[in-house]
N, C-alpha and C positions, 0 to 999 in steps of 0.2 A: 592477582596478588604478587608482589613484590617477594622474591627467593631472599633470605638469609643468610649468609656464609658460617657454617659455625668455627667458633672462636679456636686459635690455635692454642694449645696450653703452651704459659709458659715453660721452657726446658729446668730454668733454675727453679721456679715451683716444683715442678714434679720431680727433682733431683733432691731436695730439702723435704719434701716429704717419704719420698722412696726412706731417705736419711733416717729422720724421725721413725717410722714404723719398724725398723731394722731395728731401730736403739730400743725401741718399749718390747720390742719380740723377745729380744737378745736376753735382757733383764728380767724378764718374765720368766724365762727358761732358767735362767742362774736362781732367782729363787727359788723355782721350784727343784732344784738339784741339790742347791745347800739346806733346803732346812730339812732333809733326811739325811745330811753329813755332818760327821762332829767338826769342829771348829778349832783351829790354832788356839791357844788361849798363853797367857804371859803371864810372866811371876806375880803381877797386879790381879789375880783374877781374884772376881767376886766386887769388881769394881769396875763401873763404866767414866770413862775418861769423856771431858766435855769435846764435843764436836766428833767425838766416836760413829762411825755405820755400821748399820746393822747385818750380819756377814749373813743376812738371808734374803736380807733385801738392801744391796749397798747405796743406792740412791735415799732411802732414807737414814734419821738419824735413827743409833740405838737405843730401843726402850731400857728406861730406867731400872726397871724390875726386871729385866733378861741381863745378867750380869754375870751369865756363864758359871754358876755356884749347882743348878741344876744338871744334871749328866742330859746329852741333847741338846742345851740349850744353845740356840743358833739365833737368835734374836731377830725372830719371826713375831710380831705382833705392832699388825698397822693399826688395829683400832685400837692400841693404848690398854687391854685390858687388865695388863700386869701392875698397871701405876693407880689401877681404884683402891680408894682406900677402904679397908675391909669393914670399917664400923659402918660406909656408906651403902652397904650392900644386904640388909637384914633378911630378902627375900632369897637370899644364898645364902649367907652366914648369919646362921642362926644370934642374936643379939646377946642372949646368953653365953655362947661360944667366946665371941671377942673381949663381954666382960668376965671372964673368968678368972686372967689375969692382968697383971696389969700392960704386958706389951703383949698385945695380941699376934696370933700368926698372921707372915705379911701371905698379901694378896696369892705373890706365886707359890705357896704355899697348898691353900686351897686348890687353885688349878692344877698343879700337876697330881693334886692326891684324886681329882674328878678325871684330869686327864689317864691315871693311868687305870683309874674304875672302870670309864669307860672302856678303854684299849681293852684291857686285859675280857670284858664280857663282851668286846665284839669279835674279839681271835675263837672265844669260844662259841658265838653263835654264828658265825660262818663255817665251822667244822661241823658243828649241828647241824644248820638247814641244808649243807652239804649232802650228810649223813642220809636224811631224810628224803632230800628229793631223790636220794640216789637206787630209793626204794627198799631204805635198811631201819626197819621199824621192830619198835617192841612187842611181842609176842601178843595176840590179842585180837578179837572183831573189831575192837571200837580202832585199834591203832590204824589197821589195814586200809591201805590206800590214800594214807593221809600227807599231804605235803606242807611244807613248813609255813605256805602261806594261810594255808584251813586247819592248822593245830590251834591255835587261839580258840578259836569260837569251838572247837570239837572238848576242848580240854575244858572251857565253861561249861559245857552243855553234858560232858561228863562228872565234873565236882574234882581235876584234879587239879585244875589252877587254885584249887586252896593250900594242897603241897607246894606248889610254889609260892605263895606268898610265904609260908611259912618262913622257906627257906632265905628267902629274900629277908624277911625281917631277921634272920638271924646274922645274915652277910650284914645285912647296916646295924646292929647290935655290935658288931668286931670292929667293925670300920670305927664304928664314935668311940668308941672305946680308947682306939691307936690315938685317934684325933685328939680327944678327951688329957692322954696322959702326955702327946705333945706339949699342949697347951698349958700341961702345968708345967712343964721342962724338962721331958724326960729326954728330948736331942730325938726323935724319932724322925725319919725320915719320913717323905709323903709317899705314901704306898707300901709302907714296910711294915710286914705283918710279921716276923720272923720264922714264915714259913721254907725251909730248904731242907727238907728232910735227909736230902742227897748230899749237903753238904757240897753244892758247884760254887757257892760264893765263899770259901774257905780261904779262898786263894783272895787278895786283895787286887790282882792284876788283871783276875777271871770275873770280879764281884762286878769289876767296871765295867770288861767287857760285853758282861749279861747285862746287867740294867740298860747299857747302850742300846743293846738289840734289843732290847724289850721295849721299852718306848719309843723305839725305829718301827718295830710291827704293830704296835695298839695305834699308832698313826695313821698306818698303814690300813690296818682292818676296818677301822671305822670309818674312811673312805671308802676301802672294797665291800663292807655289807652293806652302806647307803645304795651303793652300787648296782651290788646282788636283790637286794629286797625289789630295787627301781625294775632291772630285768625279770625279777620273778613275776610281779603282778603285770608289768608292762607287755611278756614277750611269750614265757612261759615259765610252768612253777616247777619243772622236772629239770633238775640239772642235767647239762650243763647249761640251760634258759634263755637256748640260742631260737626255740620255737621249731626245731625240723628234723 
């Protein structure tokens, strides 16, 4: 049989690729840096300018409905989901909801009042199952020895998951409610329950800086307990769920 020689690469291909790959890493890294940073924003805010980038992803253009009006908002959204229009979405916005009035709340509306639901109940069950795996339980035989990953089926099989739906249907009872008097025009924020009994949002300069952080960690967490739940059943269900 007849040898081969294998082929030299060209130098200016593998130079313009090395290129290429630097440039999508580089970009990649910058999104992910700025869309947990707040953003420059100009006396135009609350308005996006035609051929504007999006400061979280500046190879594309800025979505329409990120127009920096949201505290956070870094104008992060490639698949467009800020620009659906709300009447088209009945399987999320309830059809009653958008006819209620006659301009309905727009899209990013909705999302951030989902986004900060979620944030805010996954900071709280990553302290939980924290809690839990840590071997810090409620007083009790049935509680004993239970990990956040085996409370579910333990809490069916004792009758206490009906205290939590309860209370669940109470939290969405308050929630539609805020939604509800938006909707007729009360100016309510998304997520604003006017709970601060402390009185830290008093201050107008402190109100921002809280909300900042707040929706910087509900980000956050609901990344790190996808995270956490993946290591518990994957590695092991005792914190810290390194398995050793």
């Amino acid at each position: 049989d007849r040898l081969v020689a294998p082929r030299r690469r060209d130098p200016a291909t593998s130079r313009t690729a090395r290129t290429m790959m630097r440039t999508i890493v580089l970009a990649l890294c910058a999104a992910s840096a700025t869309a947990f940073a707040p953003s420059a924003r100009s006396a135009t805010r609350g308005m996006v300018s035609m051929g504007a980038k999006s400061a979280a992803i500046p190879f594309l253009p800025q979505p329409a409905g990120c127009d920096g009006t949201l505290v956070g908002d870094v104008g992060f959204d490639p698949l467009g989901l800020s620009s659906i229009d709300p009447k088209s979405l009945p399987q999320i916005i309830p059809e009653a909801a958008v006819q209620s009035a006659a301009e309905p709340l727009p899209t990013m509306y909705w999302m951030r009042e989902a986004e900060l639901k979620h944030g805010r109940l996954c900071m709280l069950a990553i302290v939980g199952c924290i809690t839990v795996d840590s071997g810090i339980h409620f007083p009790g035989a049935k509680y004993e020895g239970l990990s956040s990953i085996a409370a579910h089926d333990a809490m069916v099989d004792s009758g206490n998951m009906g205290f939590l739906f309860t209370m669940v249907g109470i939290i969405e009872l308050i929630s539609g409610t805020g939604i509800a008097a938006a909707q007729a025009g009360s100016d309510r924020e998304p997520g604003d329950f006017a709970l601060d009994p402390l009185k830290f949002c008093a201050d107008p300069e402190l109100k921002a800086k809280y909300k900042l952080a707040e929706i910087t960690h509900a980000r956050l967490a609901m990344i790190a307990f996808s995270g956490l739940i993946t290591q518990a059943v994957g590695v092991s269900d005792q914190f810290p769920y390194v398995g050793f």
